[in-house]
Residue, then its C-alpha position, 0 to 999 in steps of 0.5 A: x424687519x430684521x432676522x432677529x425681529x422676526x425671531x423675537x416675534x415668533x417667539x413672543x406668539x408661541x408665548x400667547x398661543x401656549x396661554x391661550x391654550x392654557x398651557x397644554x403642549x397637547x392640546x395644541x397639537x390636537x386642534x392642529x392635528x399634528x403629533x405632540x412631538x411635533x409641538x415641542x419642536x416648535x417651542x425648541x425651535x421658536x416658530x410654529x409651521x406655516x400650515x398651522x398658524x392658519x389653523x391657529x388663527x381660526x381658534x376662538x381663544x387666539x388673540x393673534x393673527x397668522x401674520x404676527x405668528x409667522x411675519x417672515x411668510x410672504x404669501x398665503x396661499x390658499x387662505 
């Protein structure tokens, strides 16, 4: 998978986060206990953290994985 790839993918899986939490910025950083600030970076980004794809994956609403949120992870530790 090339650089860009994975970019469109990690951007393509903020997208579904955003409607699987109806789009409320907010309330995804309540339920991955970061600040909202926090959130809108990775939208101005295009990728959501590592640490929080994990947390994301475990909500009932997410219809992705954390592998499809961040394929450019090699290893998951601690999962």
């Amino acid at each position: 998978m090339t650089d860009l790839e994975i970019q469109e993918q990690q951007k393509k899986a903020l997208g579904i986060i955003w409607k699987c939490f109806k789009f409320n910025k907010t309330e995804i950083a309540k339920y991955c206990e970061v600040q909202q600030q926090t959130v809108y970076l990775w939208f101005r980004r295009g990728r959501v953290s590592a640490l929080s794809a994990i947390k994301l994956e475990m909500h009932e609403d997410v219809t992705i994985t954390k592998e499809e949120m961040r394929p450019d992870v090699k290893e998951w530790f601690g999962v």
